[in-house]
N, C-alpha and C positions, 0 to 999 in steps of 0.2 A: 499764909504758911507756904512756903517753899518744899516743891517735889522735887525730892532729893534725886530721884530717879531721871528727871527729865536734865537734859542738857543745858547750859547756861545761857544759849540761845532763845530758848524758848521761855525761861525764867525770866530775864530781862528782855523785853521787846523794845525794838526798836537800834538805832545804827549806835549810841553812844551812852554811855553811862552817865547818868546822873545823881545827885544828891535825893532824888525822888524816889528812883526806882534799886538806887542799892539799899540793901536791907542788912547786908552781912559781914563781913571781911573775909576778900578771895583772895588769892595765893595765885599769880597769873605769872606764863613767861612770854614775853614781850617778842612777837614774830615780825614786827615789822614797825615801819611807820610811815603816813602818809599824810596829805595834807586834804583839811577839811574848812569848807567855807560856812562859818560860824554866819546866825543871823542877823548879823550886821553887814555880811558881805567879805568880812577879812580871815582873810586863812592863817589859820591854824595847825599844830602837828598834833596828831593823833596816834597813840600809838595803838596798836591792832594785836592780836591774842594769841597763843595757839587753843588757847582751853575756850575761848568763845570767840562767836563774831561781833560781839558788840564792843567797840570802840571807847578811848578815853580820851576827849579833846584836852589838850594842853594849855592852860594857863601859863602868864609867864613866872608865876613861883613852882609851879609841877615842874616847868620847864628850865627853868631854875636849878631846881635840884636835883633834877637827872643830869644837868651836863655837869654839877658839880661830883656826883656820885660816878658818873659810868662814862663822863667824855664830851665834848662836843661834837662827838660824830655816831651821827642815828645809826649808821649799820654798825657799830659795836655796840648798839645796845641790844641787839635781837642775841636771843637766847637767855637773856636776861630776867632776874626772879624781882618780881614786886609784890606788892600788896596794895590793893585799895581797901579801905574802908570810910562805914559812913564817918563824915566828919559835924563839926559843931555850927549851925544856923549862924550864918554869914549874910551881913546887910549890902544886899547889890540893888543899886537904883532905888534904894528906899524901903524895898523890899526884902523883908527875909527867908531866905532859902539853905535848905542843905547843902553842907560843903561835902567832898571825897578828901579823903584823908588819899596820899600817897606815901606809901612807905617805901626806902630803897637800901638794898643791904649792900654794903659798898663794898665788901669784902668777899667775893664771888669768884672762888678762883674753881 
């Protein structure tokens, strides 16, 4: 169960969101983005919160569909409204794991 009271920092532990640890759909505006080395060694864009410090590394369909929604340039996406939620167990390396749904309202004026 989720203490609605505490901060989303401390709800989700740890630097990134996963299909593991989201449990909800949050409503987030996008402060930034930086790059993050994934464990295979290769960097990634992440984008970063104001409502939490836990991060969402970018796949190249996430990534995909934020440059198709809001631009190919990361600093016009800050200030910007998403939504993550959980998404549907997704087969990677054999293995099934939870997806993050990303949602993006393209119409943000």
């Amino acid at each position: 169960m989720i203490d609605l009271d505490k901060p989303l920092g401390d709800t989700f532990p740890g630097d990134n969101f996963s299909g593991e640890t989201l449990c909800r759909s949050l409503a987030l505006t996008i402060k930034g983005v930086d790059e993050f080395a994934t464990d295979s060694g290769k960097p990634r864009p992440r984008l970063l919160f104001l409502e939490t410090p836990t991060g969402l590394v970018l796949n190249r369909t996430k990534e995909k569909a934020l440059i198709a929604a809001l631009g190919d340039v990361p600093r016009k996406w800050v200030g910007r409204k998403v939504v993550i939620e959980p998404g549907p167990e997704i087969m990677v390396g054999g293995v099934a794991k939870k997806s993050i749904k990303l949602i993006i309202a393209k119409d943000q004026t």
